[in-house]
Legacy VTK file of the C-alpha trace (Angstrom):
# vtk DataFile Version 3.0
C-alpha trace
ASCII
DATASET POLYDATA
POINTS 362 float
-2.510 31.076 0.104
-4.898 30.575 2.955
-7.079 33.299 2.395
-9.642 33.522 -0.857
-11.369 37.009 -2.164
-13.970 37.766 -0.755
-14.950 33.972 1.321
-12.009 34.286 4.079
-10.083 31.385 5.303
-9.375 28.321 3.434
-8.581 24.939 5.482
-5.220 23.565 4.847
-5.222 20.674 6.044
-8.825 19.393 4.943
-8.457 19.332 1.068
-11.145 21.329 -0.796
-11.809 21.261 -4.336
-10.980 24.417 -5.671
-14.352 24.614 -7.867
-16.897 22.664 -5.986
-17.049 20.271 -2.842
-16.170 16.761 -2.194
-19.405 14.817 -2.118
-18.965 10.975 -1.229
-15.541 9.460 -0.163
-15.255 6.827 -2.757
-11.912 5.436 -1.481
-8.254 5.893 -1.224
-5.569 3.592 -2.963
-2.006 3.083 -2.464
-0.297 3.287 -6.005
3.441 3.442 -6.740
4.015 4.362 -3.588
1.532 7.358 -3.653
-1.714 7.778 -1.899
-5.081 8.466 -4.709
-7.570 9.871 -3.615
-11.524 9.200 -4.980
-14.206 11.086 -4.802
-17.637 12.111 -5.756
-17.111 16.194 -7.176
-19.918 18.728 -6.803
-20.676 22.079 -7.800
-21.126 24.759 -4.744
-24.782 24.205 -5.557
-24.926 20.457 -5.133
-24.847 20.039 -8.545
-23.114 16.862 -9.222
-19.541 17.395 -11.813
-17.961 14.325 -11.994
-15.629 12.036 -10.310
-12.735 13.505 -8.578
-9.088 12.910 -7.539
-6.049 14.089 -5.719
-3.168 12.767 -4.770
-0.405 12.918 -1.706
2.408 11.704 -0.647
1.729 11.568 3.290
-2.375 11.860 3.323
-1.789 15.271 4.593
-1.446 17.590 1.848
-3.407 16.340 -1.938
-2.846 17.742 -5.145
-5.917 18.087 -7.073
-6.203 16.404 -10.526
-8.663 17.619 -13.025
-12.144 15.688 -12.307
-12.750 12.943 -14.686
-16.437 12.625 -16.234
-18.364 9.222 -15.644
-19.395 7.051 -18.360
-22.122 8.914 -19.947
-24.303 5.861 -20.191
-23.967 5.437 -15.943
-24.677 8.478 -14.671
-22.697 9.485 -11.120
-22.835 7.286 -8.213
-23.472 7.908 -4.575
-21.616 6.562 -2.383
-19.454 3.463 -3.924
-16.295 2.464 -4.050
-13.058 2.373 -5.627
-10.266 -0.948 -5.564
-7.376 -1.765 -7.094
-8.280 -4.390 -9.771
-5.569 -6.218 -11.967
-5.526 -3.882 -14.432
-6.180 0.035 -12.428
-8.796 1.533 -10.396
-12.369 -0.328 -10.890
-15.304 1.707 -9.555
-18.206 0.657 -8.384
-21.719 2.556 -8.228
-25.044 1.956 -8.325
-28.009 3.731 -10.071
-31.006 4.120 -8.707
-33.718 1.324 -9.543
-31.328 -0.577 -12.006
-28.673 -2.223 -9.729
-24.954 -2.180 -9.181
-22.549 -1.024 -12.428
-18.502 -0.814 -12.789
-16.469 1.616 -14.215
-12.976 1.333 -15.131
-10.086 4.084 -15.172
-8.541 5.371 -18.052
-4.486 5.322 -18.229
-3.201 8.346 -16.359
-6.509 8.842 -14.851
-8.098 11.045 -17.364
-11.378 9.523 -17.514
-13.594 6.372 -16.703
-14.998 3.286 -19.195
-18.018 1.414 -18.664
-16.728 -2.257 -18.472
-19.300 -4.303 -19.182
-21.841 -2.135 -20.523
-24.696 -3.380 -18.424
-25.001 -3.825 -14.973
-22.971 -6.751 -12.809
-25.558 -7.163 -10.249
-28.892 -7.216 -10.689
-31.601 -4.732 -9.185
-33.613 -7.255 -7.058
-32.422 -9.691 -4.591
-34.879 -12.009 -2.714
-37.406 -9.483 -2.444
-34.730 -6.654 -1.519
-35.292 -3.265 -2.604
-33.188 -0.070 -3.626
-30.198 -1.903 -3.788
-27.026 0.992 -3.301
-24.024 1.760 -2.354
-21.433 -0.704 -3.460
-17.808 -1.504 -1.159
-15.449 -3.469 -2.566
-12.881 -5.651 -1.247
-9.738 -8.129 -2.077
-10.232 -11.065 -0.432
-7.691 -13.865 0.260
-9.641 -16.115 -3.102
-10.845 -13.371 -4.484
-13.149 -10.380 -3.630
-15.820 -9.632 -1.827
-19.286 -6.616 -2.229
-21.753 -5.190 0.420
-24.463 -3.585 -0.683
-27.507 -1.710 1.494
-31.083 -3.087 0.593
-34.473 -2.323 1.795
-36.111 -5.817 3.065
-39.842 -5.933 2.315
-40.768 -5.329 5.717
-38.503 -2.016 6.101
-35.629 -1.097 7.662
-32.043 -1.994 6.162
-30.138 -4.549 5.168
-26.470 -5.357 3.997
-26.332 -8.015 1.515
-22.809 -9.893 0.851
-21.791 -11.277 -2.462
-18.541 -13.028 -3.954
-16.600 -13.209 -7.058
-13.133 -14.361 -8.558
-13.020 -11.847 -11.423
-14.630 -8.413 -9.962
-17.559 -9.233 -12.789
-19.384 -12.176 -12.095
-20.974 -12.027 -8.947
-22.286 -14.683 -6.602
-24.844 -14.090 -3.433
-24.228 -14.909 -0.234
-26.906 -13.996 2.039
-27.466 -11.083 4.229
-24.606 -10.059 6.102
-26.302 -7.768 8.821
-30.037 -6.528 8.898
-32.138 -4.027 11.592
-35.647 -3.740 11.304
-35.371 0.404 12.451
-32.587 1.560 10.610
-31.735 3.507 7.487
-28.195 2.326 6.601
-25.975 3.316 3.753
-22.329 3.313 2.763
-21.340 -0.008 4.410
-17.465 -0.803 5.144
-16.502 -4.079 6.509
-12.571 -4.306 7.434
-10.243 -5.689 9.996
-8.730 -4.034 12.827
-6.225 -5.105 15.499
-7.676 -8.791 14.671
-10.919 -7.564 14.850
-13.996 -7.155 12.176
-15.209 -3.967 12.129
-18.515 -3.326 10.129
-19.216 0.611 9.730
-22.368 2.149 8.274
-23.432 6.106 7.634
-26.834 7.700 8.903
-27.466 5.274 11.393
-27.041 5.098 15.313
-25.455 2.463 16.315
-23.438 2.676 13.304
-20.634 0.740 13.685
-20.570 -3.430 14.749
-17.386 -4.929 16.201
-17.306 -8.702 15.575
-16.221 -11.762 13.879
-16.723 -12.575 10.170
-15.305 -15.729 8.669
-15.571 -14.619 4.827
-19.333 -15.439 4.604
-21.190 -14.233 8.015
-20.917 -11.915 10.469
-21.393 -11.907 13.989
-21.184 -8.975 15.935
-20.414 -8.231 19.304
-21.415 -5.038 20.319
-22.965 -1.964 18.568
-21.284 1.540 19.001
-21.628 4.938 17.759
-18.619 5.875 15.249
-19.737 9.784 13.692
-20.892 12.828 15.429
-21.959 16.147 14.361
-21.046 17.099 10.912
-19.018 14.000 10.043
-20.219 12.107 6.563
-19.335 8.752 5.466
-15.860 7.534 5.741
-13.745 5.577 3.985
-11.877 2.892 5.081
-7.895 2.032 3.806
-4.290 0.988 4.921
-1.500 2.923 4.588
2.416 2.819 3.841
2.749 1.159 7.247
0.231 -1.518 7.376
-1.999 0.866 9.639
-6.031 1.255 9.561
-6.865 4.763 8.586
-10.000 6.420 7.461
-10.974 9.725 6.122
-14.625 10.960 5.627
-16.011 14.006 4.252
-16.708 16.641 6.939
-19.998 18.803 6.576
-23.502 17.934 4.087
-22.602 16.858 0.444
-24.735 19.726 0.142
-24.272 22.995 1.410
-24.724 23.225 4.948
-24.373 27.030 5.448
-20.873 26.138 6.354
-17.748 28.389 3.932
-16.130 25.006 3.101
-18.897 22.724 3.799
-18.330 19.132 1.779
-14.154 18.493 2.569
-12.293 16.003 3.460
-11.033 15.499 6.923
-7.954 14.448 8.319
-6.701 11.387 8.082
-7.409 9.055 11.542
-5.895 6.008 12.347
-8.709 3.130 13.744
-7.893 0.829 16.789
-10.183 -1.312 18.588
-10.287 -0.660 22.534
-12.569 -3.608 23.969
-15.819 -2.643 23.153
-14.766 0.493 21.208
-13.781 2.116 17.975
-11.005 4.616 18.399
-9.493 6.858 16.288
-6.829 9.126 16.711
-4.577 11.609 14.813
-2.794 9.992 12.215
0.921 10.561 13.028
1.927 12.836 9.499
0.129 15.284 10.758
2.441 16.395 13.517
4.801 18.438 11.836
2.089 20.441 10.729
0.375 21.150 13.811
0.327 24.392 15.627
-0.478 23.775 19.898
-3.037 25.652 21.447
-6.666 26.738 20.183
-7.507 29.928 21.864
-11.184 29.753 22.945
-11.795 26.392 22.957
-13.195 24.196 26.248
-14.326 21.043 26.713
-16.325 19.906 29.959
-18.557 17.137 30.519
-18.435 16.455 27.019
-19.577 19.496 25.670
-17.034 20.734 22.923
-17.463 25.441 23.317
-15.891 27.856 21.271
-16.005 31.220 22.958
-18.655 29.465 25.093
-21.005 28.668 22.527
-21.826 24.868 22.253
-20.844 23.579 18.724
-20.474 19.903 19.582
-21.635 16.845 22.450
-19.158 13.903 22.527
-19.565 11.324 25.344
-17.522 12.068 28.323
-14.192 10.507 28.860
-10.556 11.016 29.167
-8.443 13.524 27.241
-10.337 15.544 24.492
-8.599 16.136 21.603
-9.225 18.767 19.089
-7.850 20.117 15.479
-9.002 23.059 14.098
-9.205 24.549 10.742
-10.190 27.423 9.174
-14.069 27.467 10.609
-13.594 22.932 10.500
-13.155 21.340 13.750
-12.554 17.612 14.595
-12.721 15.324 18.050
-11.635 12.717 19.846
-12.407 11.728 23.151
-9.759 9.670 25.170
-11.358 5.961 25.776
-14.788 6.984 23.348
-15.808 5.524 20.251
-15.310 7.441 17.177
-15.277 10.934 16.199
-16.885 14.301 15.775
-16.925 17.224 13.617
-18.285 20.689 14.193
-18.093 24.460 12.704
-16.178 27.295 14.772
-18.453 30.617 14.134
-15.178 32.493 14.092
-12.379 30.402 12.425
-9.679 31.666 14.154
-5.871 31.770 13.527
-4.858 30.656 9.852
-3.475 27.318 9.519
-3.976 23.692 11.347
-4.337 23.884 15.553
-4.403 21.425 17.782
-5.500 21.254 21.472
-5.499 18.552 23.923
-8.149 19.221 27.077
-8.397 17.508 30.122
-11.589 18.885 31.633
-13.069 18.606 34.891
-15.825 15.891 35.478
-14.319 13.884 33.191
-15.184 9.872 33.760
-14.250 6.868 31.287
-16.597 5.891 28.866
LINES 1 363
362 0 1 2 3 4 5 6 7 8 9 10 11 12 13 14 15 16 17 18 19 20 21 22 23 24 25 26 27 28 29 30 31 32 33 34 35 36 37 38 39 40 41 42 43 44 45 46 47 48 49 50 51 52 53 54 55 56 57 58 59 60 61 62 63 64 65 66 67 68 69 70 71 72 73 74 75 76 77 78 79 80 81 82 83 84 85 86 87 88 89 90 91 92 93 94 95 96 97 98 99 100 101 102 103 104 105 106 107 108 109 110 111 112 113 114 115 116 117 118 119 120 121 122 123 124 125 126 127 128 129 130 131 132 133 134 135 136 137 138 139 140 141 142 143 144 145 146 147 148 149 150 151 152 153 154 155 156 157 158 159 160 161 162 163 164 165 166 167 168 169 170 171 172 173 174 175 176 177 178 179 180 181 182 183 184 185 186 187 188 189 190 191 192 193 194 195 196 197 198 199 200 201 202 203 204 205 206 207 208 209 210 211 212 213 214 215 216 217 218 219 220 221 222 223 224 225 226 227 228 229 230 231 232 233 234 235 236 237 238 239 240 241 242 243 244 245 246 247 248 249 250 251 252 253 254 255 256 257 258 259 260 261 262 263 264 265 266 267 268 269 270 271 272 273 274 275 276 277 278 279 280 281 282 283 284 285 286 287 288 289 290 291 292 293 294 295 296 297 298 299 300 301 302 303 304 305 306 307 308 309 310 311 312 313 314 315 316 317 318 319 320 321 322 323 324 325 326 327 328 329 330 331 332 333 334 335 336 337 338 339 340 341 342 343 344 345 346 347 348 349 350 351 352 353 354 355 356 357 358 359 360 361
């Protein structure tokens, strides 16, 4: 059903919690040949539930699973990360003033064990402050962590660690650091030979550069998020491709009917200096052509002439829409953006490519 009593279209392709809203993307894992999806779950009222799930076979359509409570000793993180360790899923969170904890899963996903009972990584680093938001990694000898700190002069900083057992962990410097910034959720991946490191609330907030397993260098600084578009979460899929998915709208409500959702799933590809994504291939069969009121000039995204989104000016614009959830991609730009339509439209998943006037590469 795409329509609910009484709160008018649902998004089908942009899985919603039935009860609640997806808060932070936590991660996505390939297991038994099926796609899991982790999440941070929320009540309509920001209240935080648990942690969530869903799986899919083709990243396009999840099946909910019931939401799994946290250890009750760990509280619920913001903003970690999930991997595949050798035994299941191993999350990773931190809590507010007392560092970085893990979490493992329960068989058949029914709930989560603290594993060790105490914290892996201390609070305090070398002076470094409010130490959050955990990613994990598998490494070629092992695994690596980033986590954001606050230096004791301000601004942000990512700090790197190392470890052969995903519990013992050893420091290795400061990855990346700006003295005007407010970083958080840090990603570091590879793709098309490149290093990509990605950060939420920030602009620039993605670096394109080399890292050789302890540093990184970058190369140039680009925006990757616009509008309404949260902190994403890097994976591969089936086919060895670089996909993300981020949550679309505010963890908390935004005044939006389905703010808090996942998006669609992009594939990443780096363009010289750039960051592109575009629409992963699964979702074509689902895809309806043509989104009635919808223009895009001199990179101003209108619906029914109102202005619901800027994206830099380029080549082709392309647009899905769903429900009152919108998503771009500019031909030749960086990144993406999400917006609101006032009027959702048409049920189910459209998709519109523009080629405005005044159009010039990026």
């Amino acid at each position: 059903m795409d329509v609910e009593q009484g709160v008018g279209l649902r998004p089908r392709m942009h899985f919603t919690p039935r009860d609640g809203r997806v808060g932070d993307v936590l991660g996505v894992l390939r297991v038994d040949g099926r796609y899991h999806l982790f999440y941070e779950h929320r009540t309509a009222d920001d209240e935080a539930m648990g942690w969530g799930s869903a799986v899919s076979d083709d990243l396009v359509i999840w099946r909910e699973r019931p939401v799994a409570p946290a250890p009750a000793d760990q509280g619920l993180p913001r903003c970690g990360s999930v991997v595949d360790g050798p035994g299941g899923p191993v999350l990773f969170h931190a809590r507010e003033g007392d560092g970085v904890w893990r979490a493992t899963a329960a068989p058949g996903l029914g709930g989560w064990r603290a594993e060790p009972a105490q914290p892996v990584l201390g609070p305090v680093t070398e002076g470094f402050t409010g130490l959050r938001d955990p990613f994990v990694w598998a490494a070629g000898d092992g695994w690596r962590m980033l986590v954001v700190a606050t230096p004791p002069n301000g601004g942000s900083a990512v700090l790197h660690y190392r470890s052969a057992d995903l519990l013992a962990w050893d420091y290795d410097g400061v990855l990346a650091a700006r003295a005007d910034a407010a970083w958080g959720c840090p990603r570091l991946f590879q793709v098309d030979g490149e290093w990509v490191l990605l950060v939420a609330g920030a602009d620039p907030s993605y670096a394109i550069g080399v890292y050789d397993g302890r540093d990184f260098t970058a190369r140039t600084w680009g925006v990757f998020g616009r509008g309404r578009l949260g902190p994403a979460a890097p994976f591969l899929d089936a086919a060895g491709r670089r996909c993300v998915l981020a949550r679309v709208g505010g963890a908390e409500s935004d005044g939006s009917l389905w703010a808090g959702t996942l998006s669609i799933p992009w594939i990443l590809s780096v363009r010289g200096e750039h960051l592109i994504a575009t629409p992963h291939p699964h979702l074509d069969r689902y895809l309806v052509n043509g989104i009635a009121g919808m223009t895009a000039v001199d990179g101003e995204l209108r619906d029914h002439g109102d202005l619901i989104l800027r994206m830099p000016p380029g080549g082709e614009t392309t647009v899905l829409a769903d429900a009152d959830i919108v998503e771009v991609t500019v031909e030749g730009v960086s990144g993406l953006g999400a917006a609101r339509r006032s009027v959702p439209g048409d049920p189910g998943a459209h998709i519109a490519r523009i080629a405005g006037p005044g159009w010039s590469a990026a």
